[in-house]
C-alpha positions in Angstrom: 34.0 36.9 71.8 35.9 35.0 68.9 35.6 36.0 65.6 32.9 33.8 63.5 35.9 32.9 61.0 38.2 31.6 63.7 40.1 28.2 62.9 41.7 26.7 65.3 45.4 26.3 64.6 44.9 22.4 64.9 42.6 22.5 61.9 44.8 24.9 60.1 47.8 22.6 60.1 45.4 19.4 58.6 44.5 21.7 56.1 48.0 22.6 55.2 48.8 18.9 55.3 46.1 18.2 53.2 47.3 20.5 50.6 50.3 20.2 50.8 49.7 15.9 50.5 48.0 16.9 47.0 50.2 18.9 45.1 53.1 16.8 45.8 50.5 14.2 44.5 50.1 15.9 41.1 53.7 16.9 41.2 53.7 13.0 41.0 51.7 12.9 38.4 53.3 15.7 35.9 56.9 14.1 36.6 55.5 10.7 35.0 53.6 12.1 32.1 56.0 14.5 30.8 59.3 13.1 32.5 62.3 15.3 31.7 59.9 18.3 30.3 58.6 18.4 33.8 60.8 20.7 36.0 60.8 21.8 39.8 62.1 24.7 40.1 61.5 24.6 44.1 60.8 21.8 46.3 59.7 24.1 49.3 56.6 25.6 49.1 55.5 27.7 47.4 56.4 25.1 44.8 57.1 26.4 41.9 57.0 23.6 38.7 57.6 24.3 35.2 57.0 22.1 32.1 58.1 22.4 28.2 55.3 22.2 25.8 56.0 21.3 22.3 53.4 20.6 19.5 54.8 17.4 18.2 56.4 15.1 21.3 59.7 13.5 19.4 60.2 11.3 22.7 63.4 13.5 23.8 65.1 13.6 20.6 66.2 16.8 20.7 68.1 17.6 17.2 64.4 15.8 15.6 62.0 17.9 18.5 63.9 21.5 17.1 63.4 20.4 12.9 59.4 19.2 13.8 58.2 21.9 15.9 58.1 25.8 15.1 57.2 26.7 18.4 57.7 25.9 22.1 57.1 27.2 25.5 57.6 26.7 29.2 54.7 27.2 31.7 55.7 28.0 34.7 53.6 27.3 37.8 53.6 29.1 41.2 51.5 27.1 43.3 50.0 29.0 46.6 49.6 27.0 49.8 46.0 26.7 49.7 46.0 24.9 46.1 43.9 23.5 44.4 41.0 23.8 47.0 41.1 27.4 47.7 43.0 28.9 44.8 43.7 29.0 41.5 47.8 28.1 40.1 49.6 31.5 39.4 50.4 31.0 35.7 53.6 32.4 33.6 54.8 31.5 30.1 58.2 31.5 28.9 58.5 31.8 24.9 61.4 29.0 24.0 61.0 29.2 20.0 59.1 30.6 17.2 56.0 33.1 19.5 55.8 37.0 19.7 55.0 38.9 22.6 50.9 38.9 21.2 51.3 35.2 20.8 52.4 35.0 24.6 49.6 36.9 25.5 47.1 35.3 23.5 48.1 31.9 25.5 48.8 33.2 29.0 45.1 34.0 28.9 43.9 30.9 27.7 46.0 28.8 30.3 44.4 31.0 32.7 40.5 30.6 31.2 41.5 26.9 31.7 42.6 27.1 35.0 39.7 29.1 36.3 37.6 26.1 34.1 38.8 23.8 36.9 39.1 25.8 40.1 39.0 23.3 42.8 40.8 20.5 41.9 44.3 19.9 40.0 44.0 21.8 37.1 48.3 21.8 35.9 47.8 18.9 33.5 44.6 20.4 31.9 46.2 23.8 31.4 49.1 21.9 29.9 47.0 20.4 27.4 45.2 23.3 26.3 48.5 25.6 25.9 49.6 22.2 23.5 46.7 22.1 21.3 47.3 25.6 20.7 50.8 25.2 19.8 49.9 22.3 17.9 47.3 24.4 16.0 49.6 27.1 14.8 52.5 25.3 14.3 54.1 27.6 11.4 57.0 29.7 10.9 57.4 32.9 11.5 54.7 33.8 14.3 58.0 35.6 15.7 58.2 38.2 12.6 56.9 41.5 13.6 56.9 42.5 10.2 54.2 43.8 8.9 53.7 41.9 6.0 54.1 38.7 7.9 51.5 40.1 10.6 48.7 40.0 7.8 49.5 36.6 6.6 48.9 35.3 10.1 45.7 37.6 10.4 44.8 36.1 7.1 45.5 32.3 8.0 43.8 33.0 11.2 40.4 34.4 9.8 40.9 31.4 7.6 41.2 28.9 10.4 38.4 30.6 12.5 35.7 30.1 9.3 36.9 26.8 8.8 36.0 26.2 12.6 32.9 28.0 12.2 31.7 25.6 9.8 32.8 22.7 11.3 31.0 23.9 14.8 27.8 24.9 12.3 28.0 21.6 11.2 28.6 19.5 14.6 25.1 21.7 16.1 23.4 21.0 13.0 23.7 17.4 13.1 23.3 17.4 16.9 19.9 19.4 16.7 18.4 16.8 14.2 19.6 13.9 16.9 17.8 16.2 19.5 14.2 16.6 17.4 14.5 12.5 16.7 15.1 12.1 20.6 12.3 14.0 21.1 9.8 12.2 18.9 11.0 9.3 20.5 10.8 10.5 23.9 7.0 11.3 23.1 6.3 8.0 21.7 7.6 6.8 25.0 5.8 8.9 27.0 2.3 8.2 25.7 2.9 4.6 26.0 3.5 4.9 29.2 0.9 7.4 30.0 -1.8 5.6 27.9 -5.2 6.6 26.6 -6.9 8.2 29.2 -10.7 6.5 30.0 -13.8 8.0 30.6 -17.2 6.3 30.5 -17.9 7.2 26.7 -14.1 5.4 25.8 -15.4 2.5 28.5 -18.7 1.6 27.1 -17.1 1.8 23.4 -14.8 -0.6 24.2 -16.6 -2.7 26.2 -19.5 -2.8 22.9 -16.2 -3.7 20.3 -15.2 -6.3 23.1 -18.1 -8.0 23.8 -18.9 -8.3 19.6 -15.3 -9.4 19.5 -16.4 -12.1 22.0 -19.9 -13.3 21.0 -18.1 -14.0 17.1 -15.5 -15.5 18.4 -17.7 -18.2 20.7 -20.1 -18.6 17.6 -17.0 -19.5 14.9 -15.9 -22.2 17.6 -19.5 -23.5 18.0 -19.9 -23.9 14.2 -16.4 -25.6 14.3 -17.2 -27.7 16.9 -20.7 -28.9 15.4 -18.7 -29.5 12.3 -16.0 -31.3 13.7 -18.7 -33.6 15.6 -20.2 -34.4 12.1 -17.1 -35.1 10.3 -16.4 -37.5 13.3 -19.4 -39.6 12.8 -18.9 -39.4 9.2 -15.8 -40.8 9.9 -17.0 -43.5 12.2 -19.8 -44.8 10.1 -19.4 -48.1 8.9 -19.7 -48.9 5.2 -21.9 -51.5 3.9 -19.1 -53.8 3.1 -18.3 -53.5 6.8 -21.7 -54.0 7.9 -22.0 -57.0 6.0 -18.7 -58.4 7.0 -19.5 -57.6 10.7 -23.1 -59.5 10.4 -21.3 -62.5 8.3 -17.7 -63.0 10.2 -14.5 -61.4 8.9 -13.6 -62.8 5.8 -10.9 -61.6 2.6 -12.5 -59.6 -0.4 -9.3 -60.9 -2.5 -11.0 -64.7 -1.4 -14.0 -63.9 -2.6 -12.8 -62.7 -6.1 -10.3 -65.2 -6.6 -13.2 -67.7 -5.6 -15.7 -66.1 -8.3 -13.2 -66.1 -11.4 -12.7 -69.4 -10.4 -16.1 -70.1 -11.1 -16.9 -68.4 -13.8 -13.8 -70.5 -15.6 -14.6 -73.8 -14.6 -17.3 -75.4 -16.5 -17.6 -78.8 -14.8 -20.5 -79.5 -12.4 -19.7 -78.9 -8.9 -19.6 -81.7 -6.6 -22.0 -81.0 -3.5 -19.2 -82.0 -1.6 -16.3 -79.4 -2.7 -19.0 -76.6 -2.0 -17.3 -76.7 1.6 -19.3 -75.8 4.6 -22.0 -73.1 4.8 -22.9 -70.8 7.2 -26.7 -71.3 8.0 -26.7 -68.5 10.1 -26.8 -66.1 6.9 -30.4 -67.6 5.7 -31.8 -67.2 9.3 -33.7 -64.2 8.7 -36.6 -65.3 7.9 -38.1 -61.7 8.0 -36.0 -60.3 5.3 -38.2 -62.7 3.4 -41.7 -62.0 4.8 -42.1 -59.2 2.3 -41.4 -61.3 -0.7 -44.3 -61.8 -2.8 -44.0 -65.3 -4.2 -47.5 -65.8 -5.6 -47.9 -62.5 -8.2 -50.3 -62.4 -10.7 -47.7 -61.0 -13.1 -45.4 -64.5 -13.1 -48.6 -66.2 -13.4 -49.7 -64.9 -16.4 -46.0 -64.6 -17.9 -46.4 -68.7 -16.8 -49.8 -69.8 -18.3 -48.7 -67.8 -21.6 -45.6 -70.2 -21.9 -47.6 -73.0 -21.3 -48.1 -75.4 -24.3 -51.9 -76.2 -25.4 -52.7 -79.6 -24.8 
């Protein structure tokens, strides 16, 4: 009976290709970021890489790299067979300027907490980084002196750096915990928007009283503006009397009709029955407009026989 973690030894050689296709992939990779810092140190595996870490990258000039940079190092990589799928990069460091044995330590373990950070994939470029940012962060002289006075200045400068951190982290959660309560007012808002106002019978019938209120005010403020609008029509559309009379008697010019009358009143001569022009009959045919005329009153006859001269 074979043993449950038998591979065949087809599948273990695609594996090992498969490995061995990545790392020379990220060995690839290194050699065109860091170019001549980048070093293989053996091109059969194991491979083994190795790559110079400065803080301040003076593009390969050397004389201005060794005046700008305190302190510099060489990590060096062992790479097993099985990387990066099934193991994690065996990590050194080399001390090239400026670090004490506790300062190699105190790196080694952080290249290693980044490694294990990115277990299962290429991690070599991200340990890099962090082993850079560290040399870039205590970039001083003297972190070689084991003297005792110059081990409580770093102690000191480093207390100082960790509370200036401190606050600066104190700060960044602050800020990012006020960002989380306003997400989560708005995340509420949202929510009961979408959820709504739950209805019951009682909320119905409430709504349905305000709606139909709404409703019957609304239809009586159009009907009062529609029997107003009707009335302002036919106010509009009545004819004046001018326009009555003008209709009954033929279109004729007002301005005529003054111009006639001041002509009148200024000429003093007795008019010829013939200038008078024609007349329209038509306008004395009513004879009952004048059936209610009372030409026989009492009144004028008295106001007649008192003018009368005795005889």
């Amino acid at each position: 009976v074979p043993h449950s973690n038998f591979v065949p030894p087809s599948s273990k050689a695609t594996m090992s290709d498969q490995h061995l296709e990545e790392q020379e992939m990220e060995a690839e990779a290194l050699a065109a970021i860091f170019d001549t810092a980048f070093e293989i140190r053996s091109s059969s595996q194991p491979f083994v890489w190795a790559v110079k870490l400065v803080p301040v990258d003076c593009g390969g000039d050397e004389d201005e790299e060794e005046a700008a940079n305190h302190v510099m190092v060489k990590l060096v990589v062992n790479v097993p067979l099985d990387y990066p799928e099934d193991s994690l990069p065996e990590l050194d460091l080399e001390i090239v300027k400026g670090l004490s044995a506790d300062n190699k330590k105190e790196l080694l373990d952080l290249a290693n907490e980044e490694a294990e950070a990115n277990a299962g994939m290429p991690s070599v470029f991200a340990v890099c980084e962090a082993v850079r940012t560290w040399l870039a962060d205590n970039n001083v002289k003297g972190l070689d002196d084991a003297s005792m006075h110059a081990q409580m200045m770093r102690k000191a400068k480093d207390a100082e750096r960790r509370e200036a951190q401190a606050k600066l982290q104190f700060e960044s959660q602050k800020k990012t915990d006020e960002m989380t309560e306003a997400e989560a007012e708005e995340l509420a808002v949202r929510k009961r928007r979408e959820e709504g106002t739950p209805v019951t019978e009682a909320s119905f019938n409430e709504w349905w009283a305000k709606f139909t209120a709404e409703m019957d005010k609304k239809k009586e403020a159009e009907q009062c503006t529609e029997g107003d609008t009707k009335e302002e029509k036919a106010m509009e559309e009545r004819l004046t009397g001018f326009e009555i009379f003008s209709e009954k008697a033929g279109v004729f010019s007002l301005e005529k009709l003054e111009a006639a009358a001041e002509e009148l009143e200024n000429d003093t001569s007795p008019m010829d029955p013939d200038e008078i022009g024609d007349v329209d009959e038509d306008l004395f045919d009513d004879d009952e407009d004048l059936d209610d005329l009372d030409f026989d009153s009492d009144d004028d006859d008295e106001e007649v026989s008192d003018d009368e001269p005795d005889i």
